[in-house]
N, C-alpha and C positions, 0 to 999 in steps of 0.2 A: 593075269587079267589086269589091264590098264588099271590105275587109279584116277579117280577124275577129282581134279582139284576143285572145292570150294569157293566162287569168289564172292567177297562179301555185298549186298546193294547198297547202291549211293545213298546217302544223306539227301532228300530233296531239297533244290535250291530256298523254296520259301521257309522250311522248318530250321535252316540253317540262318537264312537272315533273320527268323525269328529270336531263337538263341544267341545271337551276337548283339540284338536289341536288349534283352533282358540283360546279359552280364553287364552292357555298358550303362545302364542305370545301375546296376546293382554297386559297379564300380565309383560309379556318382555319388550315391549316396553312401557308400564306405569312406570316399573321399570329403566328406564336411560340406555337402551342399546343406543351405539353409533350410530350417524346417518349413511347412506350410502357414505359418504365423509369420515367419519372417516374409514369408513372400509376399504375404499379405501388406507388410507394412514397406515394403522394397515397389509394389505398386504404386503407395499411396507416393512414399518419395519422388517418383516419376510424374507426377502431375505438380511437383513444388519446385517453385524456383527458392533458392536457398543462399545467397549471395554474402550470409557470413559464415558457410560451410559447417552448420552445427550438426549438420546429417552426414559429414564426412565418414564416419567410422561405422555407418549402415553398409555394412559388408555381407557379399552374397554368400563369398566363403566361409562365414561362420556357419556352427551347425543350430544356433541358435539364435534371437534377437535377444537376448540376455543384460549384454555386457552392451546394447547400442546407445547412445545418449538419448535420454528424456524416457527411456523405458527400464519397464522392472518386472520380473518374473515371481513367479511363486515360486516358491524352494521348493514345495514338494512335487507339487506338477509341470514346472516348467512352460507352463500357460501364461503369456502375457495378460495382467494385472492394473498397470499405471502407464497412462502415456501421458506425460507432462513436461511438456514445449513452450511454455510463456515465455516473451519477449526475444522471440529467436529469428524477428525479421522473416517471419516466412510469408511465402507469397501461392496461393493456390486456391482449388476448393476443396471442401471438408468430404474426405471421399468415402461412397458407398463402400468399400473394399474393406474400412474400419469394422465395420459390422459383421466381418466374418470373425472378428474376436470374442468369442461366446463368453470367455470369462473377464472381459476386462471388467474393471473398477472402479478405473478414473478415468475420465478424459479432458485434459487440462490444457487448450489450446488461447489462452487469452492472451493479448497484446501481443497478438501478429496481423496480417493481413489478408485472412481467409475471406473469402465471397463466395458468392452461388449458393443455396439452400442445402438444410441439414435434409439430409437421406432421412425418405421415409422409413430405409430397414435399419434403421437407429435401433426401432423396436425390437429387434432380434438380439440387445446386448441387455439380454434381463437381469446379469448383474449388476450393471451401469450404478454406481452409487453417488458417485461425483459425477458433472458435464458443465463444466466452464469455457465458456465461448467468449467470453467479455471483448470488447474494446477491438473488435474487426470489423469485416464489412459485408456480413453475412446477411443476406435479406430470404427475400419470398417471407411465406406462410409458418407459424410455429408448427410442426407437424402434429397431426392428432393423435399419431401412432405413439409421442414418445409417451401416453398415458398408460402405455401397457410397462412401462419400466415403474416395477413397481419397490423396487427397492432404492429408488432414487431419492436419496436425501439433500442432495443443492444442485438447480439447476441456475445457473448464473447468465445470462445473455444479453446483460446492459451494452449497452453503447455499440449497438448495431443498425441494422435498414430492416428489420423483419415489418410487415406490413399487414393488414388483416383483421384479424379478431382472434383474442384464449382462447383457443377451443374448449367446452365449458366438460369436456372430459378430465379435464385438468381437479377437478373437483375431485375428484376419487384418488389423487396423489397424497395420501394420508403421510407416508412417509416423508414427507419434504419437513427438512428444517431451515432450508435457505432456499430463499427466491425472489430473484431479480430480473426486471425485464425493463428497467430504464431505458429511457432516453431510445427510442426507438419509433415506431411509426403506426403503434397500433390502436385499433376504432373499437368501439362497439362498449360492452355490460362488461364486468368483471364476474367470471363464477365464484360459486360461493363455497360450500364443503370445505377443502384442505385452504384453500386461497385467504379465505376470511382470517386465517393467523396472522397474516402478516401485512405490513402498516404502507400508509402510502408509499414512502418513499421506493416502495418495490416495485412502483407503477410510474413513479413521476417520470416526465418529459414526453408521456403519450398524450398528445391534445385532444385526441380522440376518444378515451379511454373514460369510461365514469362508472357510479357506483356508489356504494353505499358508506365507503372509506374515508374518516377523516383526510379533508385536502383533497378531493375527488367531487370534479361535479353530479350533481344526480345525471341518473340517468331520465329523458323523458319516456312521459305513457305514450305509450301505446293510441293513438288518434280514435276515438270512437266513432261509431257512424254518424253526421250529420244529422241535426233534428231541428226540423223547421219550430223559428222562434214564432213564441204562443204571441195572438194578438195582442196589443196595447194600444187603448184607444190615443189619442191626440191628448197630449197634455194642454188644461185649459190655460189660457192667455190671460198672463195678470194684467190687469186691466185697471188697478187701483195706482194710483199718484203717488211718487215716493215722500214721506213724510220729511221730510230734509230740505230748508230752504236751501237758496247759494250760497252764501255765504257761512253757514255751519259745513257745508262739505268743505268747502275753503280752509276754515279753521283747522276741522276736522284732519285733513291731510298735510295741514304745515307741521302740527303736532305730532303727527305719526313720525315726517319726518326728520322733525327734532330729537324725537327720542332713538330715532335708529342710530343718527349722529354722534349722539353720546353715549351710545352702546360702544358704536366701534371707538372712541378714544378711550373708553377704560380697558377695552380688549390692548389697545396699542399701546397702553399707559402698563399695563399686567406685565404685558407682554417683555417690553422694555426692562421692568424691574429684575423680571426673571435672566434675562439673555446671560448677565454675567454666572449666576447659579449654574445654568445648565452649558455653557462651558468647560471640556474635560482637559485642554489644553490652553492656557492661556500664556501667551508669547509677552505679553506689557513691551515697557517701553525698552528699545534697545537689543530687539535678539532677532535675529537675522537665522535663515537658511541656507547652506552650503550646499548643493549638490556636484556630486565630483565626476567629472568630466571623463569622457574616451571610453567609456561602457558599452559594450557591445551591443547591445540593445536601446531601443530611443526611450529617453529619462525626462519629465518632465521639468520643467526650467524652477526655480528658485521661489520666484515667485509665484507660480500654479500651484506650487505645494503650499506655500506659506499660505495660499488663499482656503485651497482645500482643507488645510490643517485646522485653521478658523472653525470648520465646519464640524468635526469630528463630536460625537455625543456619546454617551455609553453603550448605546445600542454597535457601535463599532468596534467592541473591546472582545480580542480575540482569542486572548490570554492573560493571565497575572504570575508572577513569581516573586521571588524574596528582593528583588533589585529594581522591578517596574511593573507598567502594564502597558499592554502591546494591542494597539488596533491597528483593525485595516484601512487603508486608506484608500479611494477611489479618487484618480485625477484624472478629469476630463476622459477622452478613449485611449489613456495608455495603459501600459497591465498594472493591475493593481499593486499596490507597497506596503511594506509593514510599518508604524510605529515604534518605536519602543520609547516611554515617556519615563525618566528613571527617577527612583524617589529622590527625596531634596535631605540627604543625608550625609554621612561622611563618606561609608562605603560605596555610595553613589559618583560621588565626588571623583573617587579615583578609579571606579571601575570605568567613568565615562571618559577621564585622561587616558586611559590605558586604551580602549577600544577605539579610540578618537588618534591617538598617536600610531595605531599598530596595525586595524585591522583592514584603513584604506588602502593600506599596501600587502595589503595577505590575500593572496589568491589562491584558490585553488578548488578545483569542482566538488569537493567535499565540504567547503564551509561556506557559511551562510553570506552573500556579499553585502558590503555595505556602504550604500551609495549616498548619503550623506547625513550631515548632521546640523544640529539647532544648540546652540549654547546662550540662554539670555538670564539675566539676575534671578528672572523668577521657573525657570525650569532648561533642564537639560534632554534634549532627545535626540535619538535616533534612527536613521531612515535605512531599513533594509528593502531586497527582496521578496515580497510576499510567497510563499510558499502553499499550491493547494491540498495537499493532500494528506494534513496535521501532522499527529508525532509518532513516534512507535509506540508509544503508551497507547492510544487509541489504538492502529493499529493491531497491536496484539493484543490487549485485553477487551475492547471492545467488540473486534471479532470475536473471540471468545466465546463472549457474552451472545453472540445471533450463530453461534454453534459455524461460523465460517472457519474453517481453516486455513490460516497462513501458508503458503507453498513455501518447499524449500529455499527453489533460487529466488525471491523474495526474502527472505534471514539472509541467506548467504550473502546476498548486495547487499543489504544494511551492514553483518559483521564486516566487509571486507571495505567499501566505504568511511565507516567511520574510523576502523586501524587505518588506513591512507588518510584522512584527515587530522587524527592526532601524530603520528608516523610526522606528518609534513610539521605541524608547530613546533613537535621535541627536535626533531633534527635537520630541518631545512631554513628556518627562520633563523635572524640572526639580529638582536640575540633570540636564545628559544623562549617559547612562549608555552606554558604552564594554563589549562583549560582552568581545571581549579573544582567544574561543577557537570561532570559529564552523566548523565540519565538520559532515559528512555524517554522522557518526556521534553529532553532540550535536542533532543535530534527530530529535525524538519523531514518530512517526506516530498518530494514533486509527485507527479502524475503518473508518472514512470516508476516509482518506489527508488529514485536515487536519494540517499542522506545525505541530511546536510546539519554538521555541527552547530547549534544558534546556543546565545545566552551565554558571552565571556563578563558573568557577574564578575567571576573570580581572576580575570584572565592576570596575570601578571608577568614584566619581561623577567628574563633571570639571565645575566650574562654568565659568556661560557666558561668565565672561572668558577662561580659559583654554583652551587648543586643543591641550595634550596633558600626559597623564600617567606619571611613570613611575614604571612595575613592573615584577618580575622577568621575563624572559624566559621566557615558559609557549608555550600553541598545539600545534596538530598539526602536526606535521611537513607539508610540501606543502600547508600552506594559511597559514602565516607571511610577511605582508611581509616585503619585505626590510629595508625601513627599522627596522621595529621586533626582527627578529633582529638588525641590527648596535648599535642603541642602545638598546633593552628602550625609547623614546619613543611613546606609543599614541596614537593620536588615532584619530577615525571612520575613516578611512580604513583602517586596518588591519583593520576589520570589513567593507568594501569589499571588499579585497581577497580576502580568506574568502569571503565570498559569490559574488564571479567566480567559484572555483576550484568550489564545491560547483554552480554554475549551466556551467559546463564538466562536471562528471558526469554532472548531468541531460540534458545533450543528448550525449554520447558513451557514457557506459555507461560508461567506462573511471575507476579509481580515482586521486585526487590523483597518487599514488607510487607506478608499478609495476614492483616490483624487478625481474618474469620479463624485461623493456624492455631493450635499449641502454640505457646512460647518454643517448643523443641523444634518445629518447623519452620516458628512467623520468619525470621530472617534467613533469605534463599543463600547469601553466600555463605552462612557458617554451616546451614546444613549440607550443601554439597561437600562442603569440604571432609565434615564425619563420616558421608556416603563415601568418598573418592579414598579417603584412609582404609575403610573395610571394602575398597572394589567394587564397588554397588553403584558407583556413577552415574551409570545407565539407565538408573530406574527414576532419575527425576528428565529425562528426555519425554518430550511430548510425543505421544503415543503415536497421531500423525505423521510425526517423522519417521518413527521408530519401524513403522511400516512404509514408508516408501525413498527412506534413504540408506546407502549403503551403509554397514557398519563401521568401514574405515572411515570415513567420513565424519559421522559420530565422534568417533575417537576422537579425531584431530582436536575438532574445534572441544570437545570437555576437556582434555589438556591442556589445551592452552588456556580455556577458563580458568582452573584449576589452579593453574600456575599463575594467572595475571591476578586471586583471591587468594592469595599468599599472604599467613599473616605479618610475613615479616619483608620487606620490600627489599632486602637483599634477592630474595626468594622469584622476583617478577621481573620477565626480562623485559626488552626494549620494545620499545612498538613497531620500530622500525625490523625486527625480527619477527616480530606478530602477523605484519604484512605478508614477509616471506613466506610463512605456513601457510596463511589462509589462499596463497594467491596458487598454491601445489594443488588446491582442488579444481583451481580453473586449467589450470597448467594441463590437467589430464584429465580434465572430461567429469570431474567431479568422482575420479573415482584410482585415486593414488597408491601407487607399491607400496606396500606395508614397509617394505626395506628402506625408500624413503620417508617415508614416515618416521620408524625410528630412528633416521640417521638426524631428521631435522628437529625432533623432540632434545635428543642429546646436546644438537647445538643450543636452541633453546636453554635448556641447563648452563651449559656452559657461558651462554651470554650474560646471564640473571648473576652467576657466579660472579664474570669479572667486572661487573658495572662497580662505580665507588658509591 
């Protein structure tokens, strides 16, 4: 009997192109495509123009957005956390596509160039804890939705186009501890609830805007209905003769106005006596202003100043320190300039020869420029760059204090600014020049958070045979080597040392000397140094950081702290090596091979070792 063969049925064509679909994702996603977080934020890239490539390493082929610049993941969930992009030139609008990040935290887009309106499904990020928008060109409407982010502790949005009125659901954002809406375009009542904590200036530059706030216009009532005014008869017509010949009014009003006469000459008689009193600069005879020529910028002439200078009252004084006092000056419409008027002392004497001989030839975008000066019998001054944006003292502890938090890349430009601005005086100057009095409070901020080194009380040359000079024992308290408080002896290291203590700020938020402290505390460099001996260095880093910057990172900069609060200045390497490390975080995206790391820590050592 025959056998009849078996033959098997076709695979149909659609079940087979179905199957070749499935394996080639399955194969896709075996292969490192980005998660659904990544894609999200690989969209928003797509709408930005990006012209200093800070989104270059937003790669599809990762299998996360993890490692991409200005973002930070959760350790445990892998959920994007922190988007923080300040000052990154970008150019776009703030895209709805954000909002599919259900867990993020922060959203830190300030000083870039975003416009068009925040998405109303903002509200869908009810984590949202931070949203800083500062300093772009974002308009429309503040959305009403973001009232449902209710864990939102600082909404920041100064210096935008947004136009409108608070939405007074805003009232119910109990959790805000920071809020700013400056300088922007908006009308109407300020709500009351959560808003009422916080003081004008979180309103000012809205013309619009009033309220019940110191520095805030009222707001007006509400118009009532018209009501027809009650009669009143005709006032009677005085009809009686004024008791007054001619001649007494006559009288009458020569006297009135003899006596006004001699009002005004004792007002101009007062007045006069006073003028020299309330003079805070007085030039006498014989002193002359210099202003120095080829400035990139237009400088008011010699004599515009010497006029303006005349003018200056206490109300102008924008600082004091142990060498001067420093106002600001306004000349006619060019940008405003600093003063510095320096006492009439000895150490005056020569700090003004030394900055006067030295620093109109020192340039560099890290130190404070200085465009002329005033030398007469009766007082010595100085004409800088006016600087807006104060000192890192404010800065960091004044933030502080209104619960803002400093952003990373914000520390990170001050620390690497001011090591290139000392870096430049020890080893590019010729001879080197010796700061002498480096603190948090002698570094200038612009607008932009670039440093600028100010305040050479102590500046002195030191030629390149010699490897230290001495002068009087000046500095800030808590940021004084020890070496040079026991024997007034300076050398670079002592500006080393300074800069550790001000680079210990930047990463803890806590000031040099803090009397509220234990005496085991009050001084930050000698307690790091106990922490850093038992490993624990970590724990005076500002908690802010600690959550949203890498660990390596961390590292770098408290070792080099570490090492620049060395008590023994053998021990502190060069600044010029300082720069190197710091500049390894820019180098890679803020996020450096451990391997380099320790190979540059070593050199580090090795440098501190062979200095004389």
């Amino acid at each position: 009997m025959a056998r009849v063969a078996m033959v098997p049925k076709c695979i149909a064509p659609n079940r087979l192109l179905h199957l070749s679909l499935l394996l080639l994702v399955l194969h896709c996603s075996i292969c490192g495509a980005v998660n659904s977080e990544g894609l999200l934020l690989q969209s928003f890239k797509q709408g930005l123009i990006d012209p200093a490539g800070v989104l270059s390493n937003w790669n599809n082929s990762d299998t996360t957005p993890c490692n991409w610049k200005g973002v930070l993941c959760s350790n445990s969930t892998i959920a994007v956390i922190f988007i923080n992009l300040p000052f990154a030139n970008l150019t776009g609008n703030v895209s709805s596509k954000l909002a599919g990040l259900k867990y993020l935290e922060r959203l830190s887009l300030h000083h870039n160039r975003f416009f068009g309106e925040i998405p109303d499904s903002f509200s869908n990020l009810t984590s949202l804890r931070v949203l800083n928008l500062r300093n772009n060109s974002i308009s429309g409407n503040i959305p009403q939705s973001l009232s449902a982010l209710k864990n939102l502790r600082i909404l920041e949005l100064a210096n935008n186009e947004f136009h409108g009125s608070i939405p007074e659901s805003f009232s119910a954002l109990t959790s805000l501890r920071y809020f700013n809406i400056s300088n922007n375009h908006l009308i109407g009542n300020i709500p009351g609830g959560a808003l009422r904590r916080f003081n004008a200036s979180s309103f000012a530059g809205n013309a619009g805007l009033c309220g019940v706030l110191g520095g805030l216009p009222s707001c007006a009532p509400s118009p009532s209905p018209a009501v027809a005014p009650a009669f009143e008869p005709p006032q009677a017509v005085w009809s009686h003769k004024s008791s007054l010949s001619g001649g007494q009014i006559v009288l009458l009003c020569v006297s009135l106005f003899l006596f006004v006469k001699f009002v005004i000459l004792a007002i101009f008689i007062m007045r006069w006596m006073r003028k020299d009193n309330d003079l805070e600069i007085s030039l006498g005879s014989g002193g002359k202003i210099v202003m120095f020529q080829g400035a990139a910028k237009a400088l008011p002439s010699s004599k515009e100043v010497l006029q303006a200078t005349r003018l200056i009252r206490k109300k102008h004084i924008i600082g004091e320190g142990g060498y001067g006092v420093v106002y600001k000056l306004q000349v006619n419409d060019y940008p405003p300039l600093a003063i510095k008027k320096l006492k009439t002392c000895l150490e005056s004497e020569r700090s003004f020869e030394n900055e006067l001989d030295t620093l109109g030839t020192v340039k560099h975008r890290n130190l404070v420029k200085l465009r002329g000066f005033c030398s007469s019998p009766s007082v010595k001054i100085l004409v800088y760059d006016f600087l807006p944006g104060g000192n890192v003292d404010q800065l960091l502890h004044h933030a502080t204090e209104e619960n803002l938090p400093v952003d990373w890349p914000i520390r990170y430009r001050i620390a690497l600014g001011v090591a290139r601005g000392l870096a430049y005086l020890h080893h590019s100057c010729e001879p080197r020049i010796i700061h002498g009095d480096v603190s948090s409070s002698n570094i200038l901020l612009d607008n932009e958070f670039e440093p600028y080194l100010s305040d050479f009380g102590l500046a002195k040359l030191v030629s390149t045979n010699d490897t230290h000079v001495t002068m009087t024992v000046g500095g800030t308290f808590g940021y004084v080597a020890p070496e040079f408080a026991k024997s007034g002896h300076a050398t670079d290291k002592v500006d080393v040392y300074s800069y550790g203590v001000v680079l210990l700020e930047l990463l803890s938020g806590r000031r040099a000397v803090d009397e509220s402290m234990s005496d085991e505390y009050a001084n930050l460099a000698g307690w790091v140094r106990e922490l850093h001996n038992c490993g624990r260095a970590l724990e005076i880093v500002d908690p802010n950081l600690r959550d949203t910057v890498k660990d390596v990172a961390l590292d770098l900069l408290l070792e080099v702290a570490c090492h620049c609060v060395s008590l023994s200045s053998y021990d502190r390497p060069q600044m010029n090596k300082v720069v190197e490390l710091l500049e390894l975080l820019s180098d890679t995206a803020s996020s450096p091979i451990r391997s380099s790391l320790t190979t540059s820590l070593e050199s580090l050592q090795r440098s501190a070792s062979a200095d004389p």
